[in-house]
C-alpha positions, 0 to 999 in steps of 0.5 A, spaced: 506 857 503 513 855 506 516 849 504 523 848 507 527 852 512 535 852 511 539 854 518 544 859 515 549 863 520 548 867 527 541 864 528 539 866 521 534 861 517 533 862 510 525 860 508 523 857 502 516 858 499 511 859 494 508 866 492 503 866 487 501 873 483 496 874 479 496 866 477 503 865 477 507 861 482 514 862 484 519 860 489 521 865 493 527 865 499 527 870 504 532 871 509 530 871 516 534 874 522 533 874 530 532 880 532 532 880 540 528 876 545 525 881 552 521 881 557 515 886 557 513 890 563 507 887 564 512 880 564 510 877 557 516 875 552 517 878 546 521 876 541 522 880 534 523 877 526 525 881 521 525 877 514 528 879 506 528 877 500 528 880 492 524 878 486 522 881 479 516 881 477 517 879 470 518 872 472 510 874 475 508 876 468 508 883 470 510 887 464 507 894 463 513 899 463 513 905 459 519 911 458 520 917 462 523 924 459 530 922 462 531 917 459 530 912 465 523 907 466 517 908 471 517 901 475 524 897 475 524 889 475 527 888 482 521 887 488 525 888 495 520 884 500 520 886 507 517 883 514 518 885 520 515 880 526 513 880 533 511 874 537 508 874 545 508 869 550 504 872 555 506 871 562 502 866 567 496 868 569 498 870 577 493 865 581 487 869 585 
């Protein structure tokens, strides 16, 4: 659920809202940035969003990890969201 969206610069806006896994709620920021605005062949305008953000799962309670021969960990804590989004208007329907 969003619940503020600040304007940053270039059209962007950042989205503020809650994400709740596995019982915990937490605010999370995505950044979204305007991707373009175009008329389709079929006359419909489409424009497209694409939107980011990072979160670390510790703050979700999600602790599980273990050891790799190299020295490293299974999971890392960094979460990079991702969402890319399209919306149509459709074109007025040509009168008959």
């Amino acid at each position: 659920m969003s619940r503020r969206v600040e304007p940053l610069a270039g059209g962007a806006f950042r989205v503020v809202g809650d994400l709740t896994i596995r019982g915990t709620t937490r605010e999370i920021p995505l950044t979204v940035t305007p991707g373009g605005l175009v008329k389709d062949p079929w006359g419909n305008l489409r424009v497209g969003y694409s939107a980011s953000g990072v979160l670390n799962r510790r703050d979700f309670g999600l602790t599980w990890n273990t050891l790799v021969e190299t020295g490293g960990v299974v999971v890392g804590d960094e979460v990079k969201i991702g969402i890319e989004v399209e919306l149509v208007r459709l074109a007025e329907q040509a009168a008959a």
